[in-house]
C-alpha positions as CSV (number, residue, x, y, z in Angstrom):
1,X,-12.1,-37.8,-22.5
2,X,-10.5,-35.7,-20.1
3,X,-8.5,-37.3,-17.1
4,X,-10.7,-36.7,-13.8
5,X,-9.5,-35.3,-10.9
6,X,-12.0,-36.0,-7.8
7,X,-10.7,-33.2,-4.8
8,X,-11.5,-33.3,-1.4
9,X,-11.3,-30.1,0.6
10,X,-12.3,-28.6,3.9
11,X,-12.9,-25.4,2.4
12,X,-14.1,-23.8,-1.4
13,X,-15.5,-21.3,-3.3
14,X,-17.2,-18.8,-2.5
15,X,-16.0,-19.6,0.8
16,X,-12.7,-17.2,2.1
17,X,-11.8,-17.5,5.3
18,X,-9.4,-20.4,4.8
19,X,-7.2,-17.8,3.5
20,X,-4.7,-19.7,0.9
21,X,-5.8,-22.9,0.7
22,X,-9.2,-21.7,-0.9
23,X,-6.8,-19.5,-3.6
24,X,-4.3,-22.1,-4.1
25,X,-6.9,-24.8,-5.3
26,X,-9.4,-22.8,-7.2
27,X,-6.9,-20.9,-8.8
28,X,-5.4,-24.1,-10.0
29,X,-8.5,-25.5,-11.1
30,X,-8.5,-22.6,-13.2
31,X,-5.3,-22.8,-14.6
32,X,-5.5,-26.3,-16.1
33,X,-9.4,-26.9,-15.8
34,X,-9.2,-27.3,-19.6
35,X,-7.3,-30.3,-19.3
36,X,-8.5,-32.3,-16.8
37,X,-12.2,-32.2,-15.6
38,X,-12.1,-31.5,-11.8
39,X,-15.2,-32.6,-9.3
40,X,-14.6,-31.3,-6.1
41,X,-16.1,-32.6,-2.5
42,X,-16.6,-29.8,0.3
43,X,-18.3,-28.2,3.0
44,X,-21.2,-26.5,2.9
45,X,-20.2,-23.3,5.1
46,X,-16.8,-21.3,5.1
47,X,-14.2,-21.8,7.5
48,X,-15.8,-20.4,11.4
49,X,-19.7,-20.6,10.2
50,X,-22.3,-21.8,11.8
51,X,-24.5,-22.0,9.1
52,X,-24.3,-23.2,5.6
53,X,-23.9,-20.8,2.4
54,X,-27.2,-19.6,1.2
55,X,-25.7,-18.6,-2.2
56,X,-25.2,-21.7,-3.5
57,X,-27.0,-25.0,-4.2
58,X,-26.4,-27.7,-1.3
59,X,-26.0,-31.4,-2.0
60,X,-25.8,-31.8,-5.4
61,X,-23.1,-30.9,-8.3
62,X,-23.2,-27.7,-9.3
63,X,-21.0,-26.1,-12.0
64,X,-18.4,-23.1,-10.2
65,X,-16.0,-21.6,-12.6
66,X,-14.1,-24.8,-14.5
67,X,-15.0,-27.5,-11.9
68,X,-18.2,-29.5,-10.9
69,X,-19.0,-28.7,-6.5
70,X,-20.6,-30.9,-4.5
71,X,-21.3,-28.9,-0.9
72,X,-22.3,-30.5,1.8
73,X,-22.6,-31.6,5.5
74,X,-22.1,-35.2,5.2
75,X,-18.3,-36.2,5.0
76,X,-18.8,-39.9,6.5
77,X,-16.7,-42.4,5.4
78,X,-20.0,-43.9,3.5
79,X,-20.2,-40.5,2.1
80,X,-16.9,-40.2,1.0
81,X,-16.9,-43.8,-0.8
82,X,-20.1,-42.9,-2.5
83,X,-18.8,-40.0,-4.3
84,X,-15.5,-41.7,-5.1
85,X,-17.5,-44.5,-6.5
86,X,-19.8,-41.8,-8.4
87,X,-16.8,-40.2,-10.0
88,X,-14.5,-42.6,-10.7
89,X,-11.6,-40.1,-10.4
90,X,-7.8,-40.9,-11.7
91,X,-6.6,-38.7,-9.6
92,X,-7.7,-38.2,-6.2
93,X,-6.6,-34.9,-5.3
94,X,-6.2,-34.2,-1.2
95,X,-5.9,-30.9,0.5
96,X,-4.2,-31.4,4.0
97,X,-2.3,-34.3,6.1
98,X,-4.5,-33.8,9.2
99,X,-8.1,-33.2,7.9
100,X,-10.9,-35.4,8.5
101,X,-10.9,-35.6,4.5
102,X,-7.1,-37.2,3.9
103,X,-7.8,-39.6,6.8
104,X,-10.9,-40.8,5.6
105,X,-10.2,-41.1,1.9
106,X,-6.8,-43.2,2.7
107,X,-8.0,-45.3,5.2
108,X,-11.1,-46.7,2.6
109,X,-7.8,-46.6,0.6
110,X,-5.8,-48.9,3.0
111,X,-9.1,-51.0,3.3
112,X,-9.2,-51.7,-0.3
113,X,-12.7,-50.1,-0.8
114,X,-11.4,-47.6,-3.5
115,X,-11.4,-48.2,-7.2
116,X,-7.9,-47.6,-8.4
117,X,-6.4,-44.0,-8.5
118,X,-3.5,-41.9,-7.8
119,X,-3.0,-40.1,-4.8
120,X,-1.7,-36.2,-4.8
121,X,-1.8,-34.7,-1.3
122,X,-0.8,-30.8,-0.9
123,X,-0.1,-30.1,3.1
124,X,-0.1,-26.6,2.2
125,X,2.4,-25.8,4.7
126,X,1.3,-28.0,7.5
127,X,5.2,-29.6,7.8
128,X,6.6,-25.9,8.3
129,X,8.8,-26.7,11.9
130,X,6.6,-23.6,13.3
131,X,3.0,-24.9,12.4
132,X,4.1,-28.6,13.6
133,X,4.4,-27.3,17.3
134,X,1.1,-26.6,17.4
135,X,-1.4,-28.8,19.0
136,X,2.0,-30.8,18.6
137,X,0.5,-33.5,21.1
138,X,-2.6,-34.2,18.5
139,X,0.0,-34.3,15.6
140,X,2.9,-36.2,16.5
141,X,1.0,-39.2,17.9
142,X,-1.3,-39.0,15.0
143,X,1.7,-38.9,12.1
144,X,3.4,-41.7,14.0
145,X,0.2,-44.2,14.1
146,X,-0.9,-42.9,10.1
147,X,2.9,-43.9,8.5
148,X,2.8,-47.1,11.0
149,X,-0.4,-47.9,9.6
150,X,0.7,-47.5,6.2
151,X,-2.1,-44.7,5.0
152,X,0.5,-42.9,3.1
153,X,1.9,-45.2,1.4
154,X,2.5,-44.9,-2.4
155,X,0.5,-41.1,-1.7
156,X,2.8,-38.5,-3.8
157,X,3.4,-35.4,-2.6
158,X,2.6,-31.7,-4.1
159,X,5.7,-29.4,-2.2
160,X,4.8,-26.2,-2.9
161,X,8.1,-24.6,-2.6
162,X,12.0,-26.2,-2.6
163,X,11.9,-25.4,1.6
164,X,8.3,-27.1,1.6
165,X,9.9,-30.2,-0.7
166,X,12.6,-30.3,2.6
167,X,9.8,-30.2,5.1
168,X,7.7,-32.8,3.2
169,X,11.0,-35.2,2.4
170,X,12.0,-34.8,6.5
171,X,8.4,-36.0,7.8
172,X,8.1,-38.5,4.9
173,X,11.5,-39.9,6.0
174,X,10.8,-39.8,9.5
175,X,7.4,-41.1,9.5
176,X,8.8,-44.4,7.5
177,X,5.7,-44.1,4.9
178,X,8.8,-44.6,2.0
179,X,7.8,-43.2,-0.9
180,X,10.0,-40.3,-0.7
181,X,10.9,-40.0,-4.1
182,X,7.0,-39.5,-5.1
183,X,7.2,-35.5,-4.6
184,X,7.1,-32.6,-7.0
185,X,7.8,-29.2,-6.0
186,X,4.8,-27.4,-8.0
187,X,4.2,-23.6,-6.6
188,X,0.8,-23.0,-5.7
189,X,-1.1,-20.7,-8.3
190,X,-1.6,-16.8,-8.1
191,X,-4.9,-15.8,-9.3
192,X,-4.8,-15.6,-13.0
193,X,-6.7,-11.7,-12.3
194,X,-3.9,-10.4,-10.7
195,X,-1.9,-10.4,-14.4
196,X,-4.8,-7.8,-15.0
197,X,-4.3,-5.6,-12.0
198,X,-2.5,-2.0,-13.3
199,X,0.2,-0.6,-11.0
200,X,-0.7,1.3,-8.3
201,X,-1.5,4.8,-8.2
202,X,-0.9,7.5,-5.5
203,X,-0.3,5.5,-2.2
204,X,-0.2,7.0,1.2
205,X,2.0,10.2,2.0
206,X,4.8,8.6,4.3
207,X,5.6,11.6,6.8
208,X,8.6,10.4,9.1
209,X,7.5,9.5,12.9
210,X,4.0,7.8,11.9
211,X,3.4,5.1,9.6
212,X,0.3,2.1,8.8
213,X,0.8,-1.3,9.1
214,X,-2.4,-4.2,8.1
215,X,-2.3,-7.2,8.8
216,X,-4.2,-9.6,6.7
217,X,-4.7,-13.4,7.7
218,X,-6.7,-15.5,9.9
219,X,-5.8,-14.8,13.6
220,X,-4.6,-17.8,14.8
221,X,-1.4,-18.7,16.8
222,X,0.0,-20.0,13.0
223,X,-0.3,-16.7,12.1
224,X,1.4,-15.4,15.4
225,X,-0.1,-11.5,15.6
226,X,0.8,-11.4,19.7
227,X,4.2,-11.2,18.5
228,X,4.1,-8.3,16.4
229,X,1.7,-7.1,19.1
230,X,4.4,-7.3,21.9
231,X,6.9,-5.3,19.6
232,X,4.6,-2.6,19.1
233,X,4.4,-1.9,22.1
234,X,8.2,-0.7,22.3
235,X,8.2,1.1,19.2
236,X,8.3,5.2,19.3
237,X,6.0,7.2,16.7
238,X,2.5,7.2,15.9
239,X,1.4,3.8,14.7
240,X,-1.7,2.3,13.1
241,X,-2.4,-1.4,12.5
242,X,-5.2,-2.8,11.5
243,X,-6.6,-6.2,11.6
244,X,-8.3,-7.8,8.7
245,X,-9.5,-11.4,8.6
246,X,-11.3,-14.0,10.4
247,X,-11.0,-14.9,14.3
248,X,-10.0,-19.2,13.5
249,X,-9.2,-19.1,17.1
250,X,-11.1,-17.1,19.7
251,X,-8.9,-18.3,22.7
252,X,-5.7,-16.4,20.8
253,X,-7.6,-13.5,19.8
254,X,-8.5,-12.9,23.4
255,X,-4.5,-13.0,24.3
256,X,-3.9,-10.7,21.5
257,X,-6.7,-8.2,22.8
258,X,-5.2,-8.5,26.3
259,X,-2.0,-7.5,24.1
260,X,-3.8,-4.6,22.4
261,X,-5.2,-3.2,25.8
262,X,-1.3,-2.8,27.1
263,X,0.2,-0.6,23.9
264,X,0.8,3.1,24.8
265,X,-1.8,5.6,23.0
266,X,0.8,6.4,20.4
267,X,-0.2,2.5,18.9
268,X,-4.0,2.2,17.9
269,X,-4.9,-1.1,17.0
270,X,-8.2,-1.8,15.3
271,X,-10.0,-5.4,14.5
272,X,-11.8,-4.9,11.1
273,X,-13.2,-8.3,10.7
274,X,-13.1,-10.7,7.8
275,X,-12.7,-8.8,4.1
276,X,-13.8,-10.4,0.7
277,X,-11.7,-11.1,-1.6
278,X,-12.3,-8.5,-4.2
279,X,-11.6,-5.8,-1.7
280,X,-8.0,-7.1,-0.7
281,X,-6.0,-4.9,-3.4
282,X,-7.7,-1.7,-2.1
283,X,-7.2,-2.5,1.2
284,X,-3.4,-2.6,0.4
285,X,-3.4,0.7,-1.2
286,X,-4.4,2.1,2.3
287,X,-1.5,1.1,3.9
288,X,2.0,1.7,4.0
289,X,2.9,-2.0,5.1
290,X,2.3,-5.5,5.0
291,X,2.8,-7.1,9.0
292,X,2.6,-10.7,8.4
293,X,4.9,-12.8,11.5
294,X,3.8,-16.4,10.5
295,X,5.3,-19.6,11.4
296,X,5.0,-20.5,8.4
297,X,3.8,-20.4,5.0
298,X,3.5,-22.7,1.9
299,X,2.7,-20.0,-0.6
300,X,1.2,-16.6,1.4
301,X,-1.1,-15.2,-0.8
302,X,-1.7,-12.2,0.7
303,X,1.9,-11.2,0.9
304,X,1.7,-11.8,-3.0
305,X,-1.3,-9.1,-3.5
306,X,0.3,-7.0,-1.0
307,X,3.1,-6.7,-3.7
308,X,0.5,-6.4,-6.7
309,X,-0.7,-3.2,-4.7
310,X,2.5,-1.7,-4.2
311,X,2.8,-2.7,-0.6
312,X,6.2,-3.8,1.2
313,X,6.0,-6.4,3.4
314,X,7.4,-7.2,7.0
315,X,7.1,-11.3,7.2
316,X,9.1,-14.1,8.7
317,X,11.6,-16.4,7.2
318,X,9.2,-19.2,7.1
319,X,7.4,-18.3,3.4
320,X,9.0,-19.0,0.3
321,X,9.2,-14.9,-0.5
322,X,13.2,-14.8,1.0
323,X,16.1,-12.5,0.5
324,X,13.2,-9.4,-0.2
325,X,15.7,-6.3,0.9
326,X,17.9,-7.8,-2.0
327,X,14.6,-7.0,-4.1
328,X,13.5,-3.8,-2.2
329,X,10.1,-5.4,-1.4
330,X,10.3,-5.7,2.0
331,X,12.3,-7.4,4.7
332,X,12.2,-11.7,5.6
333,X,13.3,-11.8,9.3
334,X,14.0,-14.6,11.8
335,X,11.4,-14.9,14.5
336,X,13.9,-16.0,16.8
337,X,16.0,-12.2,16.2
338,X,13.4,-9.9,18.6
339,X,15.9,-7.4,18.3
340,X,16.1,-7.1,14.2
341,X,12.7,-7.1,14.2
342,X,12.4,-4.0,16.4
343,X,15.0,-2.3,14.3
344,X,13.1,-3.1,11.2
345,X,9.8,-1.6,12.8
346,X,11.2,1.9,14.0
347,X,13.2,2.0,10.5
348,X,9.3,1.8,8.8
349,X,8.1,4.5,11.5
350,X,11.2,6.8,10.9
351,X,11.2,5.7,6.7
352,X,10.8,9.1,4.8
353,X,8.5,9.2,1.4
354,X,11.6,9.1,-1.0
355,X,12.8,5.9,0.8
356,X,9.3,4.9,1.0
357,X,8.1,5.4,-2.9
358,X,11.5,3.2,-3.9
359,X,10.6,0.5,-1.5
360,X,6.6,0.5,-2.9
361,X,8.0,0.3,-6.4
362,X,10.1,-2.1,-5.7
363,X,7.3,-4.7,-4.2
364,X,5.9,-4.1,-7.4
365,X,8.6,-5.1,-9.8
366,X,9.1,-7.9,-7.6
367,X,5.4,-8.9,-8.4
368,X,6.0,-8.5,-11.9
369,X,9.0,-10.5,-12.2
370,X,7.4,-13.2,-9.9
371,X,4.1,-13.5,-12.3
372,X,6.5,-13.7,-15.3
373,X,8.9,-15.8,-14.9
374,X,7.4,-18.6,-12.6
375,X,6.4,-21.3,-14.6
376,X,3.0,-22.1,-12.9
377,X,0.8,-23.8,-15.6
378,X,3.8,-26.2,-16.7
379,X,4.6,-27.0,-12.7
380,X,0.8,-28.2,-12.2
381,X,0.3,-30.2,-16.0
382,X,3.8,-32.1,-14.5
383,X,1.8,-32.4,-11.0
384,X,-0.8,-34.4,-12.2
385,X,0.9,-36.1,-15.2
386,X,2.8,-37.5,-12.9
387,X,0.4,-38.6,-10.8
388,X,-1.5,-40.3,-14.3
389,X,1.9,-42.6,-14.9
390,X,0.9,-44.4,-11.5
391,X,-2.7,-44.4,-12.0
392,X,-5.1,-46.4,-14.7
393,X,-4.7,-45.5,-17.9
394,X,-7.0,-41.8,-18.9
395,X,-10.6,-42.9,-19.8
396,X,-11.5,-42.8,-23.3
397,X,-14.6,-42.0,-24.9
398,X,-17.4,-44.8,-26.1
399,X,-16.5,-44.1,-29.8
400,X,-13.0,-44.7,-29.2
401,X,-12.9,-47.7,-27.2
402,X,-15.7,-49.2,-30.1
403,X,-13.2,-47.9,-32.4
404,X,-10.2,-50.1,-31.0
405,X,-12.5,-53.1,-30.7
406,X,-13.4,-52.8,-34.1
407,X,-9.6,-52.5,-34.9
408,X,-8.9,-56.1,-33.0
């Protein structure tokens, strides 16, 4: 039988609003689902609901695409143990060092309450230095008490990216847990659809003096849309951006509006709200750039469609997409050089459609290259190989183990 990966996540299908961390593990699920047989433990609403999904059935396993879903309200420790029991996983798969999930799972771990199985945690960027400074005085005390208390002990490590791998090795070092050596950088998986997606057609006329930026992500400080905000406001031409995604944190949102409500009437700034997956390519062929200031990214899956639609981006250094003017797909800037990225913003405004079309193709190519040279599928079968030489042995059938008792 196939190895059995239990995973525990805040957030799954058809749930969106959790942006990447929603792609990253059902896309891998469906990369390798034929190999292993994934179960995986989640909430019953999407990231910001109130209410559960109505789509789908609720506390019980349901088959979604390659994996069986358990949604549900209930993540108690009880809860938790039940299902682990229930499964019998070799591989418990976790989705985030802070969430309610990781704690809980590790500390029935650290009780001794869980049958044996390997530990893969994925912090999907959470290490970045930029997403570590906020609510730093919730995560600092917390790392420091978790590595003292041994919870991550023996856990291996999914880095994402070689600059994830340094993030991940710094906090493991740091926090004592050891263990250090337990890490595999595996990049997190594009959606296998994308492969299918044509090039772009005719993409909007770039007329020097105006352009239109989108910005799609969750607006929260992580994502850090005051900043481009403030820059805006000191840029000359006619500017449009647009705001796509959902409001994680309403306190922020009402900074950036305060933001919005100061820009000259040359910048007009709309919110659009949260957009479904299927729609995010067309989106991108409405625009002429990508605005994406993060403090960090493990993956940035949004920048990756962007390309797929023929659609420069203007990001931070903090992703793993660097050196993009080498590449003609965009720019990777410093957050910390204001100045640059005001110089980068008037050169979009002032960009003619000559420089424009060779800058669209180029995000393109760059797409290309990225989807065909990346060795995705062989990164996540070493991920959780890995993970089975620590564990107990893969499960056999009934026929086989009566076979090998007949053998004796």
């Amino acid at each position: 039988m196939k190895p059995r990966v239990l995973v525990f996540a805040d957030w799954y299908l058809p749930g969106y609003k959790a942006g990447g961390a929603v792609s990253a593990i059902s896309n891998l699920i469906e990369l390798v689902g034929d190999e292993f047989e994934f179960w995986v433990f989640t909430r019953d609403r999407d990231l910001t609901d109130r209410v559960p999904y109505t789509s789908v059935p609720l506390n019980h396993w349901v088959t979604v695409g390659k994996a069986q879903v358990f949604y549900t309200c209930e993540i108690s420790l009880r809860s938790l143990l039940r299902k682990v029991r229930e499964i019998h996983p070799d591989i418990i798969y976790l989705n985030s060092f802070f969430s309610r999930f990781t704690f809980r799972t590790l500390l029935l771990r650290r009780l001794g309450l869980l049958p044996p199985a390997s530990i893969v945690l994925a912090p999907r960027g959470e290490f970045s230095p930029g997403a570590l400074e906020l609510k730093r005085f919730r995560k600092w005390p917390y790392r420091k008490l978790a590595f003292a208390a041994g919870l991550y002990r023996d856990v291996r490590w999914q880095a994402s990216s070689k600059m994830e791998e340094e993030h991940i090795r710094s906090m493991v070092v740091h926090g004592g847990s050891g263990g250090d050596g337990n890490m595999l950088v595996a990049p997190d998986v594009p959606n296998p659809s994308l492969l299918s997606v044509p090039p772009p057609g005719s993409r909007p006329a770039k007329e020097p003096g105006a352009v239109r930026f989108v910005f799609l992500s969750r607006v929260s400080r992580k994502k850090n849309l005051e900043f481009v905000l403030e820059l805006l406001g000191a840029t000359v031409g006619e500017i449009g951006l647009d705001i796509y995604g959902p409001i994680e944190d309403p306190a922020y949102w009402r900074r950036c509006e305060e933001q919005i409500r100061r820009l000259p009437d040359s910048v007009r700034v709309s919110y659009k709200g949260p957009l479904a997956p299927e729609q995010v390519l067309q989106v991108f062929g409405s625009y002429h750039f990508q605005l994406l200031s993060t403090l960090g990214e493990n993956f940035g899956y949004t920048i990756m469609e962007g390309f797929a639609a023929g659609c420069p981006v203007l990001t931070s250094d903090q992703t793993p997409w660097r050196a993009l003017p080498k590449s003609r797909a965009g720019w990777d800037l410093p957050l910390q050089d204001r100045a640059q990225w005001r110089e980068t913003i008037q050169g979009c405004v002032d960009m003619d459609q000559s420089t424009y079309e060779s800058l669209s193709l180029g995000a393109r190519t760059y797409f290309e290259e990225q989807m065909a040279t990346s060795a995705y599928r062989q990164r996540a079968m070493e991920l959780f190989h890995h993970a089975l030489g620590a564990a107990v042995p893969p499960r056999t059938s009934p026929a086989l183990e009566k076979s090998a008792r007949a053998g004796d």
